[in-house]
C-alpha positions in Angstrom: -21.0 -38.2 -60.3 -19.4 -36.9 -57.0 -21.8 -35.0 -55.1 -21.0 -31.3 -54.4 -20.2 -29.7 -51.0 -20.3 -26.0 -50.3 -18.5 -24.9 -47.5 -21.2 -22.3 -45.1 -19.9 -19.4 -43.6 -19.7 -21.2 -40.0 -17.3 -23.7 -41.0 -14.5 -21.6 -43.4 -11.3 -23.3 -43.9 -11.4 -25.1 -40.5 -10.9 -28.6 -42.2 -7.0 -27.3 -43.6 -6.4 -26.5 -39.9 -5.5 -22.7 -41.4 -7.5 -20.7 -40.0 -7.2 -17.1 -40.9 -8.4 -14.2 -39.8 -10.0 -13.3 -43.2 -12.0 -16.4 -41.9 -13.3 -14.6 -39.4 -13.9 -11.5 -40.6 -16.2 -13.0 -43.0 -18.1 -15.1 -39.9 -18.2 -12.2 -38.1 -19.4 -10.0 -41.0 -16.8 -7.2 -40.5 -14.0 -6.2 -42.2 -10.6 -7.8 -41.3 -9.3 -4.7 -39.9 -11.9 -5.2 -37.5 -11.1 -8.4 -36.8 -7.4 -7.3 -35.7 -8.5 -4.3 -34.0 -10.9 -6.5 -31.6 -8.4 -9.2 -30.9 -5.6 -6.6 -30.6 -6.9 -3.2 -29.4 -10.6 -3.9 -28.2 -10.7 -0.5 -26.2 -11.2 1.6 -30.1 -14.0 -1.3 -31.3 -17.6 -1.0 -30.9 -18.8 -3.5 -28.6 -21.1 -4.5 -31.1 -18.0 -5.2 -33.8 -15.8 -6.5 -30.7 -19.1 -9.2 -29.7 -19.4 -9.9 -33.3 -15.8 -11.5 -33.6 -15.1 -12.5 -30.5 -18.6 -14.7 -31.4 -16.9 -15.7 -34.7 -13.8 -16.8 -32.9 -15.7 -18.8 -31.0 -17.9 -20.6 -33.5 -14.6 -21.0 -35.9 -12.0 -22.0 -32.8 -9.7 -19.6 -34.5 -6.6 -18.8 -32.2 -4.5 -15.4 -33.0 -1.2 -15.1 -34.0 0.3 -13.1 -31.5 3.9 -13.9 -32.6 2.8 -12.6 -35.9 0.6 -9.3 -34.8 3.9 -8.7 -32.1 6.7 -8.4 -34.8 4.1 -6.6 -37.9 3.7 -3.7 -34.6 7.2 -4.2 -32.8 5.2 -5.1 -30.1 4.5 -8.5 -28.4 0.9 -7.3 -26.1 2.3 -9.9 -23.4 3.0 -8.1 -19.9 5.2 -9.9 -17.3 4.5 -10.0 -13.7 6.8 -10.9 -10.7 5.2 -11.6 -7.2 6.9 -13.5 -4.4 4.0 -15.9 -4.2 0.2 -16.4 -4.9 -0.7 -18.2 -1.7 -1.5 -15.1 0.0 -4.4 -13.0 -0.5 -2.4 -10.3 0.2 -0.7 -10.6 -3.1 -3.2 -12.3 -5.2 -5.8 -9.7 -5.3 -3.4 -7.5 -7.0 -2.3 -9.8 -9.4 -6.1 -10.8 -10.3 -7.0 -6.8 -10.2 -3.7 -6.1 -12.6 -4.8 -9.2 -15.0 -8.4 -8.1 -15.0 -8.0 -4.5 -16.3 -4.7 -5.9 -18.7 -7.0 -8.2 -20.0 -9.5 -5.5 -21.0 -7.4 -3.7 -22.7 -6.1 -6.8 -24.9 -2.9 -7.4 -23.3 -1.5 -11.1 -22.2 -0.2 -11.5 -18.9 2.8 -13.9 -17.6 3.4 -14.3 -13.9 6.7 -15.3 -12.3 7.1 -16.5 -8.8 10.8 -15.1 -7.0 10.2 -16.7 -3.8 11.1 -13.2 -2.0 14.6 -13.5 -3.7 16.2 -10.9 -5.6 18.6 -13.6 -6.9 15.8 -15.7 -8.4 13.9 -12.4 -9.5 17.3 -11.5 -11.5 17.0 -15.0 -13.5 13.6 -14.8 -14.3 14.3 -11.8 -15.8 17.0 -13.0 -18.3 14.3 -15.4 -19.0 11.8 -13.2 -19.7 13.6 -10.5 -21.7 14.1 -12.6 -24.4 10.2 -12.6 -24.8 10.3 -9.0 -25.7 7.5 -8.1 -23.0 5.8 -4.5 -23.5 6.5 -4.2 -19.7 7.1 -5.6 -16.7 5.9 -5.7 -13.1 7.6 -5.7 -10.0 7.2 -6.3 -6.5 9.5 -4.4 -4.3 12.2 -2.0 -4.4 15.3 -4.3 -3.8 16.5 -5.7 -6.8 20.3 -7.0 -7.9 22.6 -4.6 -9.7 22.5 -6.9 -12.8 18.7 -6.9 -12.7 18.9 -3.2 -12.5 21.3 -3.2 -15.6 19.0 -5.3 -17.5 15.9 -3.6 -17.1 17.4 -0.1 -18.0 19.5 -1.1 -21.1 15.9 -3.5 -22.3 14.2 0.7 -22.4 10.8 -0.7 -21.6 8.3 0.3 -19.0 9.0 -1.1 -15.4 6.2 -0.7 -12.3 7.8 -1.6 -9.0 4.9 -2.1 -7.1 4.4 -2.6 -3.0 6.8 -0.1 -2.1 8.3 3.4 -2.5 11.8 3.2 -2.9 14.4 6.2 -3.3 15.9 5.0 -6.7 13.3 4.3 -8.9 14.0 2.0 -12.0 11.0 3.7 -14.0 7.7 4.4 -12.3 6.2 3.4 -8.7 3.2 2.7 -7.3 2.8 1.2 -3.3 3.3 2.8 -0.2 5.7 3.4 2.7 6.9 0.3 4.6 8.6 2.8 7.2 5.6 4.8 7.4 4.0 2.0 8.5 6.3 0.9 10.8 6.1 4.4 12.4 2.7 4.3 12.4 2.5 1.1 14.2 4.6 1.9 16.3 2.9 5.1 17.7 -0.5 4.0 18.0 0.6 1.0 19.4 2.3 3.2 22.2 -0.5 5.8 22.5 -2.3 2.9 23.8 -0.2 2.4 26.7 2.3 -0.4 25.6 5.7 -0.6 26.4 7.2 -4.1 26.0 7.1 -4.6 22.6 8.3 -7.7 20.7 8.7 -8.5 16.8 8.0 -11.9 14.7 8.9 -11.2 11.0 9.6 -13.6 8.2 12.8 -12.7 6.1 11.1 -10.5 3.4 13.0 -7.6 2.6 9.6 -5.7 3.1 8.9 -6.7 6.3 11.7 -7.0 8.1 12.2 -2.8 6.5 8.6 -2.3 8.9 10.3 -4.0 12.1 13.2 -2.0 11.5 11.0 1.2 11.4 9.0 0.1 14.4 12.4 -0.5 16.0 13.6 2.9 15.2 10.1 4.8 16.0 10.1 3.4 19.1 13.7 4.3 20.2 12.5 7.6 20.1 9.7 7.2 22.4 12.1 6.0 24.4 11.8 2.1 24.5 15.7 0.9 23.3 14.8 -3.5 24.1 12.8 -4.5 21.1 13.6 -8.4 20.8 13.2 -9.8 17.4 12.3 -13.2 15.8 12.9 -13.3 12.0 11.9 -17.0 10.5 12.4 -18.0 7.1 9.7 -16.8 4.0 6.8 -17.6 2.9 5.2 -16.2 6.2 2.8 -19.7 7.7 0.7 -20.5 10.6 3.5 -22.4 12.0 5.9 -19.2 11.3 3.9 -17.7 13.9 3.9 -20.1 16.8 7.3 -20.7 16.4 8.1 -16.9 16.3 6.5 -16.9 19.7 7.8 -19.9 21.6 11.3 -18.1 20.2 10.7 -15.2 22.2 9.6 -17.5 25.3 12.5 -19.6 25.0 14.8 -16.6 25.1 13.5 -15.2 28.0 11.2 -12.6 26.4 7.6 -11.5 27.9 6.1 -8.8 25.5 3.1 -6.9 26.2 2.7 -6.7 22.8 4.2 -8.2 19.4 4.2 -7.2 15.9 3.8 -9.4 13.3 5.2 -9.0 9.7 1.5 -10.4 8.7 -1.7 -11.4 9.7 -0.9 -15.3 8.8 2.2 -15.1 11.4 -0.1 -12.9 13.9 -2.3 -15.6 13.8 0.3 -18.3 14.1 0.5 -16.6 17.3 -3.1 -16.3 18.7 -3.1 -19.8 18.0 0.0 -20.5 19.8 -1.2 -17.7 22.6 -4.3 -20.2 22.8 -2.5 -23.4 23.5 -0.7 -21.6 26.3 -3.6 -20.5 28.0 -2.5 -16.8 27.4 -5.4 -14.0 27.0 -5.6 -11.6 24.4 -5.4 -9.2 24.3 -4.8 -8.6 28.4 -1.4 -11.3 28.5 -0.7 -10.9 25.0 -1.5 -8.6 22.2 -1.5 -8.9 18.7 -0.6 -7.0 15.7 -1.4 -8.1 12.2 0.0 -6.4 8.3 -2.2 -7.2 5.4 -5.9 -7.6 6.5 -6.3 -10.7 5.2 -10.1 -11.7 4.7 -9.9 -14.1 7.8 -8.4 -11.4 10.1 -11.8 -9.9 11.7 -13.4 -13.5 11.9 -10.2 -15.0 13.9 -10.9 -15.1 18.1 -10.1 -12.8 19.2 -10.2 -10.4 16.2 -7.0 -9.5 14.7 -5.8 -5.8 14.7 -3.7 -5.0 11.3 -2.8 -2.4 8.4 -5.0 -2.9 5.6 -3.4 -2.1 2.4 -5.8 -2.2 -0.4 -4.7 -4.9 -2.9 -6.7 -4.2 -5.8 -6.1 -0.7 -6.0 -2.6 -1.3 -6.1 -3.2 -3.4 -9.3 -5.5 -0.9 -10.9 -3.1 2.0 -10.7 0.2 -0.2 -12.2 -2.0 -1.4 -15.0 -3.4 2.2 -15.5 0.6 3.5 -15.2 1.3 1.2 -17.9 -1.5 1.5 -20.4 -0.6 5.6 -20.2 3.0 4.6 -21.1 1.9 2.4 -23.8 -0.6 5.6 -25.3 1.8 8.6 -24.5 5.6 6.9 -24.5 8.2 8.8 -23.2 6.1 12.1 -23.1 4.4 10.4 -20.0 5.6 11.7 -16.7 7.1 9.6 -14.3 4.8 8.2 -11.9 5.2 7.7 -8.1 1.6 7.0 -6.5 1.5 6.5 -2.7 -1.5 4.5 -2.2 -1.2 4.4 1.2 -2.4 2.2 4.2 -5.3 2.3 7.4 -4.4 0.9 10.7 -7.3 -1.1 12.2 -7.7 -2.0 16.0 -9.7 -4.9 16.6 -10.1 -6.9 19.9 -6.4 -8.7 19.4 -5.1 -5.0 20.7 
């Protein structure tokens, strides 16, 4: 007589290899509704229910259905994200703070690199559209007219983040790339410099600051400002060669501005290998306030710009959106920037 197997709560239909989340409901001990609210909406679940099935999802390996849960709500949960790279810290700590509080509230994230170009930006986009995103992330204000199209006909919420723009597509969150460049420039004449110099990579972004330095410093009465512009991503190398530019040209700066603290310290190390002091023969200004900045010799003077702060208020713009809909008003935070003076000035 064949022997008889009963199937225990810890192992239900995992030998079909169909999984449901009845399955784990009944792990869990919780009703399914439960189950979907956890995996879905964790934010209105008890953190008792919510360790109870993310426990049973665990012991059970079950893996949600988000195609499914997407079209039973008309919404798909995933969120997409557009940077110009990760290498930087300067850009990564937002995307890590945006993922991290996305996360919490049960949303997927997918992350597309445009290489600081609006062209590629535009392609990823006809990419991602079809995925029916709940909302997209952008970095920058300077998009193509098609992408602009696209993103206004698709009717879902859009964060351009990094910058304030005049035109928004939807909402904004960043800060002022010319008030930075203004501000830079100022201070760094209030210090008693007058030969001033630029080395910026070809980011839209950056190469707005130089032209705001440019312009601020016109008025002050200082019409020379030579600039190098080298091709993105901003390296080490970017630097020195920004510098040995300005040499070869003919240019002796008291002073050069630097579209980021990896170029800026492309050029202390350059600086170095010349035998030039810093900041007496050569000073140094950084943008980002990278984590290596104030351990560099000498140490770097930059803008800091607070990264994760940036990511916490797009994600908080969009889960408001998401709760309130069109009865949300437009957003259009300026989170601002600090100028710091280290030894490098």
């Amino acid at each position: 007589m064949a022997k008889k197997t009963t199937r225990t709560p810890s192992t239900p239909s995992a030998a079909t290899g169909s999984l449901t989340l009845i399955d784990v409901a009944r792990v869990a001990g919780v009703s399914p509704i439960t189950v979907s609210r956890a995996l879905h909406r964790p934010e209105i679940v008890s953190e008792k229910a919510r360790n109870k099935v993310l426990e049973a999802v665990r012991q059970t390996g079950y893996v949600p259905n988000m195609l499914a849960g997407g079209l039973a709500s008309n919404k798909s949960r995933l969120i997409a994200i557009f940077v110009p790279t990760i290498a930087h810290s300067i850009f990564a700590e937002t995307v890590q703070s945006l993922m991290d509080h996305l996360t919490a509230a049960g949303y997927q994230t997918l992350i597309g690199l445009t290489g600081y170009s609006a062209e590629q930006e535009e392609r990823l986009l006809a990419a991602v559209l079809g995925r029916r995103p709940d909302g997209i992330v952008l970095t920058g204000t300077l998009h193509t007219a098609e992408s602009r199209n696209r993103l206004t006909a698709a009717g879902i919420p859009v964060v351009e983040a990094w910058d304030l723009g005049k035109s928004p597509i939807d909402m904004q969150v960043g800060f002022s790339h010319e008030k930075v460049g203004k501000a830079i420039a100022r201070h760094l004449h209030q210090k008693g410099y007058r030969r001033f110099a630029i080395v910026s990579v070809d980011d839209s972004r950056a190469l707005k600051r130089g032209r705001s330095v440019v312009a601020q410093l016109k008025k002050l009465g200082i019409d020379e400002v030579p600039m190098a512009v080298l091709t993105a991503p901003a390296t080490v190398g970017s630097g020195r060669e920004g510098l040995r530019q300005l040499q070869a040209e003919g240019h002796r700066p008291q002073v050069i501005v630097c579209s980021s603290d990896t170029v800026a310290q492309g050029i202390l190390a350059e600086a170095a290998s010349q035998g030039l002091r810093i900041p007496e023969q050569l000073a140094v200004m950084g943008f980002g306030d990278l984590s290596s900045a104030a351990h560099v010799f000498p140490a770097l003077s930059t803008v800091n710009v607070d990264g994760a702060s940036i990511g916490r208020h797009v994600a908080s713009a969009l889960l408001q959106r998401f709760r309130e809909g069109a009865m949300q008003a437009s957003v259009s935070l300026d989170t601002g920037f600090t100028l710091i003076d280290r030894a490098s000035t």
